[in-house]
C-alpha positions as CSV (number, residue, x, y, z in Angstrom):
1,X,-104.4,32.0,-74.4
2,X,-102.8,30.2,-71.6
3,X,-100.6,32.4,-69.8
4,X,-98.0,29.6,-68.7
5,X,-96.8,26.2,-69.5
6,X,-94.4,24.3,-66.9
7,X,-94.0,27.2,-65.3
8,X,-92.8,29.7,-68.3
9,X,-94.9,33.1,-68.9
10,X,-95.4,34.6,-72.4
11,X,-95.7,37.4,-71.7
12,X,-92.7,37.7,-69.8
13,X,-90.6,36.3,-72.6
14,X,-92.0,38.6,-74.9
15,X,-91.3,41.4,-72.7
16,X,-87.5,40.0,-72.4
17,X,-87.6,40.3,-76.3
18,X,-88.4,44.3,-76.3
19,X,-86.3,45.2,-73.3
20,X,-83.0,43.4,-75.2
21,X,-84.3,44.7,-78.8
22,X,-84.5,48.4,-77.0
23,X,-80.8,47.8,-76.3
24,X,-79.9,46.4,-79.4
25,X,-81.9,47.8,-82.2
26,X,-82.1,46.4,-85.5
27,X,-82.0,42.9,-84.5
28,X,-85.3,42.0,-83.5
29,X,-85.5,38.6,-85.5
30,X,-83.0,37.1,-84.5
31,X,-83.7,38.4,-80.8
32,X,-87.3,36.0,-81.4
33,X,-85.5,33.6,-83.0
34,X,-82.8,33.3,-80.2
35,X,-85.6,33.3,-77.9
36,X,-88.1,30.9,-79.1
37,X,-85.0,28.2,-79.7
38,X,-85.2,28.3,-75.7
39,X,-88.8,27.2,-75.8
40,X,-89.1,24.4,-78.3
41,X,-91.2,22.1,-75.9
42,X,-93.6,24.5,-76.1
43,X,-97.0,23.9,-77.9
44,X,-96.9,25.6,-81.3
45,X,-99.8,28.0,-80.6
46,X,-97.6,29.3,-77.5
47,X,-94.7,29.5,-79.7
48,X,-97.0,31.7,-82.2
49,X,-99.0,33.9,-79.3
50,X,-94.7,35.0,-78.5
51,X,-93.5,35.2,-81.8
52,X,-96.9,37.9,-83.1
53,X,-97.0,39.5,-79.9
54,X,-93.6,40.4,-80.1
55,X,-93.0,41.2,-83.9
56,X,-96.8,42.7,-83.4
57,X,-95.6,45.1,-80.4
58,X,-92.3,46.4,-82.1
59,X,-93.6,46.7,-85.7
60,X,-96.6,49.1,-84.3
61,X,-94.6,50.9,-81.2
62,X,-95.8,54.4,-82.9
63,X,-99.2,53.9,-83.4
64,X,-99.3,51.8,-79.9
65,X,-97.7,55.3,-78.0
66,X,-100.2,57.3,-79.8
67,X,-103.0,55.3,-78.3
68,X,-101.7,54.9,-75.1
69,X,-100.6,59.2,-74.7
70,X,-104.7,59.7,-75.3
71,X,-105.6,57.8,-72.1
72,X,-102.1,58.2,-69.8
73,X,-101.3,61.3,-67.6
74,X,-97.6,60.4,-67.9
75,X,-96.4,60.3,-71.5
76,X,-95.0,57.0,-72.9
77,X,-91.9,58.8,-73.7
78,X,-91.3,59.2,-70.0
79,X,-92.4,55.9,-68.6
80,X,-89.8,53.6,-67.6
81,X,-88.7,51.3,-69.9
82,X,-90.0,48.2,-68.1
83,X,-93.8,49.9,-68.2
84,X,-93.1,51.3,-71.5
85,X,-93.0,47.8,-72.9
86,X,-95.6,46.4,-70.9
87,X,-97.7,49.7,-71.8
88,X,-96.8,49.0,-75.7
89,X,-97.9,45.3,-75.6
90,X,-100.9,45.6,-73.9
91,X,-101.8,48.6,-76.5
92,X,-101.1,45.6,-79.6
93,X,-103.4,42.5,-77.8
94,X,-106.0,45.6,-77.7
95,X,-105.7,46.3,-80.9
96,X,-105.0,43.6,-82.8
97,X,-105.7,40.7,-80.9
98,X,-109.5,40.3,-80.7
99,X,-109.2,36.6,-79.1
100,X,-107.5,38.0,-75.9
101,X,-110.2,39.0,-73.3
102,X,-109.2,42.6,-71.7
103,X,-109.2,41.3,-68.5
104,X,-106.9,39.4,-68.8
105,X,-104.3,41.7,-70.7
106,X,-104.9,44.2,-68.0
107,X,-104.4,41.7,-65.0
108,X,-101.6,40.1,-66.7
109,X,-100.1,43.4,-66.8
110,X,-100.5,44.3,-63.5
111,X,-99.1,40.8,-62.9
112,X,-95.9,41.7,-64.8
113,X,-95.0,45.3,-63.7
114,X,-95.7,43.7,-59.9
115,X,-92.8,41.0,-60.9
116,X,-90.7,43.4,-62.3
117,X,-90.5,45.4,-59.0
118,X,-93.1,48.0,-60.1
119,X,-95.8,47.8,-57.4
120,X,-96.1,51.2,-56.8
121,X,-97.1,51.4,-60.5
122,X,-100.0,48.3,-60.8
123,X,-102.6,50.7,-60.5
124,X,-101.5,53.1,-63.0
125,X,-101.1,50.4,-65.6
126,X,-104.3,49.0,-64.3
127,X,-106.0,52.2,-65.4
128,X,-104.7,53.1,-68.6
129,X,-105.2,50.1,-70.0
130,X,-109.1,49.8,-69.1
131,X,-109.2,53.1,-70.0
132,X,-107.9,52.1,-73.1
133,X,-110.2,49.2,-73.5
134,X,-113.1,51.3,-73.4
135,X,-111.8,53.9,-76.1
136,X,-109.4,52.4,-78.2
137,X,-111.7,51.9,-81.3
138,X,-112.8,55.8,-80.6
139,X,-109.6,57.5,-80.4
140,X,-108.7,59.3,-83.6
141,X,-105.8,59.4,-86.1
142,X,-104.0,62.6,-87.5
143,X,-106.4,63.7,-90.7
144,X,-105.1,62.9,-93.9
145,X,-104.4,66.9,-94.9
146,X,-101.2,66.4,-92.6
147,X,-100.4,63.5,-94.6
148,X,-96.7,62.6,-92.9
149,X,-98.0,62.6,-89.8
150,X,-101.2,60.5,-91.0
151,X,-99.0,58.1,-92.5
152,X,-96.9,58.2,-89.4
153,X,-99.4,57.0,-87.3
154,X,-101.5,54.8,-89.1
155,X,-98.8,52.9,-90.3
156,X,-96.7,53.4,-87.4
157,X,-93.9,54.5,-89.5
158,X,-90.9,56.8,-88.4
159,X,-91.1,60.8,-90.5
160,X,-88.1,60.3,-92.3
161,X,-89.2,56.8,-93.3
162,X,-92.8,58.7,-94.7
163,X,-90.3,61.5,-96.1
164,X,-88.0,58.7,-98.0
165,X,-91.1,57.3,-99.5
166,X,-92.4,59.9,-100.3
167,X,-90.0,60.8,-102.3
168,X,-89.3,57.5,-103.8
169,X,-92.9,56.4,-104.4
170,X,-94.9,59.6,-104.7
171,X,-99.0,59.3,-104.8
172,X,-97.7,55.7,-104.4
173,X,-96.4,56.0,-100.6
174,X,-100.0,55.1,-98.9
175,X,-100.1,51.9,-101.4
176,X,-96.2,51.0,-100.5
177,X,-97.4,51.5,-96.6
178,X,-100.5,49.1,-97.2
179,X,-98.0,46.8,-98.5
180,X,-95.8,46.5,-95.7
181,X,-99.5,45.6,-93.4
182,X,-100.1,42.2,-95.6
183,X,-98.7,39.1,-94.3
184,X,-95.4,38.2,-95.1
185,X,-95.5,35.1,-96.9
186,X,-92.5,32.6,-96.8
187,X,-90.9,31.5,-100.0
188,X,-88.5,28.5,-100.7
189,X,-86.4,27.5,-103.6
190,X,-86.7,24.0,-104.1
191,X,-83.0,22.5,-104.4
192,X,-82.7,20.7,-107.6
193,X,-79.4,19.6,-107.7
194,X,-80.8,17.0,-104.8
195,X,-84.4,16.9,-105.2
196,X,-86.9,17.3,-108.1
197,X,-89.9,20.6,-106.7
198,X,-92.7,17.7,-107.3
199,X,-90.5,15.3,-104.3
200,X,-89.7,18.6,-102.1
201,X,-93.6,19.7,-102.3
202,X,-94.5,15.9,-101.7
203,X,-92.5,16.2,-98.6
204,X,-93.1,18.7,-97.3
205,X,-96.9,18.1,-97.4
206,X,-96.0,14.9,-95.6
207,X,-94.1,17.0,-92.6
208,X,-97.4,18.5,-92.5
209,X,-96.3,22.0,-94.3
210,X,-98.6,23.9,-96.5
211,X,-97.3,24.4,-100.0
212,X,-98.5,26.7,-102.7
213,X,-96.9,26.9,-106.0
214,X,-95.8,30.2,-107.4
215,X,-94.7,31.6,-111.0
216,X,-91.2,30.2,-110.9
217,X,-91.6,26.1,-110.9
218,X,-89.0,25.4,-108.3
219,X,-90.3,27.7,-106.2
220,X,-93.3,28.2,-103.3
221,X,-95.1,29.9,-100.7
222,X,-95.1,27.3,-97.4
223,X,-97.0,28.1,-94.4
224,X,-98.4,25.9,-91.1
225,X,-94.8,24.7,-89.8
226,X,-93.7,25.3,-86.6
227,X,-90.2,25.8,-86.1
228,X,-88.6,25.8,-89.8
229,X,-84.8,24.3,-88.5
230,X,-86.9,21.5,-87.4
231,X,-88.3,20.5,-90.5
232,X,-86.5,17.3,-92.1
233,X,-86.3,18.7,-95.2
234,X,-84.4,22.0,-93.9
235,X,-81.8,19.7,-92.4
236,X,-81.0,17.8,-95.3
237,X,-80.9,20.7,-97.6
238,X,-83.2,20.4,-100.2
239,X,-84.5,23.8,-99.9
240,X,-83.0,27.4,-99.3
241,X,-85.6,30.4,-97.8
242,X,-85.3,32.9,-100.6
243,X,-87.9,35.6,-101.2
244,X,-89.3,35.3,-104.9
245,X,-88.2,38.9,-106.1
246,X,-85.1,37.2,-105.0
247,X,-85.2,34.2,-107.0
248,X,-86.4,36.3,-109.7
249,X,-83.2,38.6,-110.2
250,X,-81.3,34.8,-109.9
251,X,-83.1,33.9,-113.2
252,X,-82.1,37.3,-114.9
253,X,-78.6,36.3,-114.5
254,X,-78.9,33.2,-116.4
255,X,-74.9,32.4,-116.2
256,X,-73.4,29.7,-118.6
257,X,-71.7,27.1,-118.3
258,X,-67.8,28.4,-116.9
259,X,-69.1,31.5,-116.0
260,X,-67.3,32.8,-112.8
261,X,-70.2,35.1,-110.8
262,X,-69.7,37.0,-108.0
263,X,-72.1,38.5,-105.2
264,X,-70.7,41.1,-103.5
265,X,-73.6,41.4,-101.0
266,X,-74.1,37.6,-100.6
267,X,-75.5,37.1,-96.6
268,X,-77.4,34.8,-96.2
269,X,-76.5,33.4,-99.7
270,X,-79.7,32.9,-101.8
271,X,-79.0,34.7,-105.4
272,X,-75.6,32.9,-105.0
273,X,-76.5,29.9,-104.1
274,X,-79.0,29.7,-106.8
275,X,-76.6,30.8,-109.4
276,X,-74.4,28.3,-108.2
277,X,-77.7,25.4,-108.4
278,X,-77.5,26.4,-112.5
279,X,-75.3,24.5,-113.1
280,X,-71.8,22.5,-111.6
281,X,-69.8,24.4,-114.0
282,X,-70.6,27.6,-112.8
283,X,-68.2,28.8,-110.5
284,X,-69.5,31.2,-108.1
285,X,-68.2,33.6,-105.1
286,X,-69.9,34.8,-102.5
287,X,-68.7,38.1,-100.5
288,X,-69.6,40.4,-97.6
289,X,-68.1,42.4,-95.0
290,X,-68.1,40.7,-92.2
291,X,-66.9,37.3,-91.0
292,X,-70.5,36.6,-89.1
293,X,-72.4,37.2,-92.8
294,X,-70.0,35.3,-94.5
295,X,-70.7,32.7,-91.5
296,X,-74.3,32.8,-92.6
297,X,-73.5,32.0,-96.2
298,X,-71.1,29.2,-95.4
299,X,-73.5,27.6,-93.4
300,X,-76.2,27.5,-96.1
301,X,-73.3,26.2,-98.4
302,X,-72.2,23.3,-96.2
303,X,-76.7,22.5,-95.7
304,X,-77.4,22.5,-98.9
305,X,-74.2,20.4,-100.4
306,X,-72.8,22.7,-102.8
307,X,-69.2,22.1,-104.0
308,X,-69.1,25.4,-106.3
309,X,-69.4,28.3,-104.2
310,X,-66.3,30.0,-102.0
311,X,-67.2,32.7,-99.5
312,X,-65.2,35.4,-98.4
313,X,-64.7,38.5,-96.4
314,X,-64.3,41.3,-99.1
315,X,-65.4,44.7,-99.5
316,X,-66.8,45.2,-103.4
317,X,-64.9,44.3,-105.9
318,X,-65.8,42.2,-109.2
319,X,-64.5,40.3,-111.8
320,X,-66.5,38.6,-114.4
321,X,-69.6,38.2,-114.1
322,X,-71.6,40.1,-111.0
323,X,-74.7,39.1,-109.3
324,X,-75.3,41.7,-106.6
325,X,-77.2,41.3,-103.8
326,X,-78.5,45.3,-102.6
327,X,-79.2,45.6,-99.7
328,X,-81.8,48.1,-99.6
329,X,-83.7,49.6,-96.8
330,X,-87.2,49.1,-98.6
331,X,-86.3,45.3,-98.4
332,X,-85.1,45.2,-95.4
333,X,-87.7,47.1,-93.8
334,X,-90.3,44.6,-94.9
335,X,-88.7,41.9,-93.6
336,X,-87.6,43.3,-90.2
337,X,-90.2,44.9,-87.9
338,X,-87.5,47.3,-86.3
339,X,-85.3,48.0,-88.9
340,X,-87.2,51.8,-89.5
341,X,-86.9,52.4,-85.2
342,X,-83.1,52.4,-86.1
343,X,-82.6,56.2,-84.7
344,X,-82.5,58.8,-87.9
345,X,-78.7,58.2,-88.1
346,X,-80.1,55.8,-90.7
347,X,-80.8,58.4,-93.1
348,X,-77.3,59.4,-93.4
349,X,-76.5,55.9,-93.7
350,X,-79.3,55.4,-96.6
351,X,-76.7,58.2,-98.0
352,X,-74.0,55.9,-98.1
353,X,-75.2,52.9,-99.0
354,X,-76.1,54.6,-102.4
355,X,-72.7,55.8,-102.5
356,X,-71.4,52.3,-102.1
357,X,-74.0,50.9,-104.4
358,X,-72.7,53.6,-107.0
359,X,-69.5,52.7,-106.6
360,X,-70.1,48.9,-106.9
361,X,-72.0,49.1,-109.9
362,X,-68.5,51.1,-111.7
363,X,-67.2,47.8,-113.1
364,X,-65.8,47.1,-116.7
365,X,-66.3,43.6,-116.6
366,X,-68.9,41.1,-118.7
367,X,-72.1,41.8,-117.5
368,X,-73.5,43.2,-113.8
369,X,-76.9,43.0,-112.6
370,X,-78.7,45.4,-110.1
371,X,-81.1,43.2,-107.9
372,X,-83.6,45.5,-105.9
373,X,-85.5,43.4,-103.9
374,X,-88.9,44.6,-102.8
């Protein structure tokens, strides 16, 4: 992997990525996004060696601290924050990215922590990481008879996040951790009310996207595109992103014509926006609690020409018929590689969500579904 192209490192914008994510938590995909939109000139194979290293480096920051503490005499805990991140992705192309020769992740670390006003430091990163080369594939995980802190550092997952799951999921928890390792596929629903799934797959295929089909018709899998905003097809709205337990709980609803739905946890807008794709009749509203996710949902609204749907900032109430959107940390976690790093204020917060969920699903009306995405 090429280092640099007209003059731009990767490595240095990935390690821009974790320093601003290590200030603002929780937002790591949009940190990415917001940084690959800078680099768009870029080949795509750059744009993918940023976008995995990153989303690589946060998603494994546990099990990457483990291996580093084994070979450092200084604790990643107490490196500064600069090293820390350099330490951390260094750890992930050792680990998981065979194609990267060690020499250069070591000398391209040194090169960075030299940039960054660490000189003093370039030999301790130097060391650690050959040392690390040399024993990473040697260094051993917690045994499974201490099974939280197995689970913690094989799957680089915070305790109470193990704890939660453990709960939840039982003798299931090592199965739901394996899950969250397989590649997240992308799923689309086709939008019908401008373009029949046969045209949108033709399309895409022609745009040079691979498209699988799935068990809902209008729906698919679509992989090999670059930069999804630059795809023709995303423009002129003929598809939404929508993950297919998603579009699933859309299709339990099933609303008739003059049905009035609501989603009361509608950002980015897929279940409403596909209960609103039903049918012209159906009149649909789309809530959330701020003005930047309701900004999210009128934006897929105005792309994908719908004429049916009102958004709004609301805090959850119903009326007729309710289509709610949870959003659960199981989900969410999947989907964002930071979202468990939160800080364990999160379990409290996990508290109240369910106490908001409860008190969203205390409605008299027609009918109410509770979508749990996973």
């Amino acid at each position: 992997m090429n280092n640099t192209m007209d003059n731009v490192n990767l490595r240095a914008v990935v390690l821009d990525i974790l320093l601003e994510n290590d200030k603002n938590p929780g937002h790591s995909n949009l940190i990415t996004g917001q940084a690959l939109s800078k680099f768009q000139y870029l080949p795509k194979s750059q744009r993918a060696f940023i976008s995995r290293l990153a989303e690589g480096t946060i998603e494994r920051s546990i099990e990457e601290d483990w291996l580093i503490d084994h070979v450092s005499s200084v604790s990643t805990k107490k490196m500064k924050p600069v090293i820390r991140n350099i330490m951390r992705m260094s750890a992930y192309q050792l680990k998981y990215m065979d194609s990267v020769p060690v020499s250069a992740v070591c000398n391209e670390a040194v090169k960075l922590a030299r940039k960054r006003g660490f000189s003093s430091l370039t030999g301790f990163v130097n060391g650690v990481l050959r040392s690390l080369a040399r024993d990473i594939n040697n260094i051993q995980y917690p045994d499974k008879s201490d099974f939280i802190r197995y689970c913690m550092i094989r799957y680089s997952m915070p305790e109470y996040v193990v704890r939660i799951l453990m709960d939840e999921c039982g003798s299931c928890t090592e199965d739901v951790l394996k899950g969250f390792e397989k590649e997240h596929r992308l799923y689309i629903r086709c939008n019908t009310g401008l373009i029949t799934p046969g045209g949108l797959k033709k399309k895409l295929t022609d745009e040079g996207v691979t498209v699988e089909d799935t068990c809902v018709p209008y729906a698919f899998a679509i992989s090999g595109y670059d930069y999804l905003a630059d795809l023709t097809s995303f423009e002129e709205g003929l598809f939404q992103v929508q993950d297919l337990s998603s579009i699933l709980a859309g299709l339990a609803v099933n609303p008739n014509p003059g049905d009035y739905v609501v989603d009361v946890c509608a950002a980015p807008g897929g279940k409403c926006l596909h209960a609103a794709q039903r049918g012209s009749d159906i009149t649909v509203e789309a809530r959330d609690v701020s003005e930047a996710k309701v900004g999210l949902i009128r934006d897929n609204i105005e792309r994908l020409h719908m004429d049916n749907v009102t958004a709004k900032v609301w805090d959850a109430t119903v009326k007729d018929e309710s289509l709610i959107g949870k959003p659960i940390y199981l989900y969410v976690m999947y989907r964002v590689p930071d979202w468990e790093f939160l800080d364990v204020k999160l379990i409290s917060d996990i508290m109240h969500l369910r106490k908001r969920q409860r008190h969203w699903l205390n409605c008299k009306e027609k009918f109410c579904l509770y979508a749990r995405n996973m």
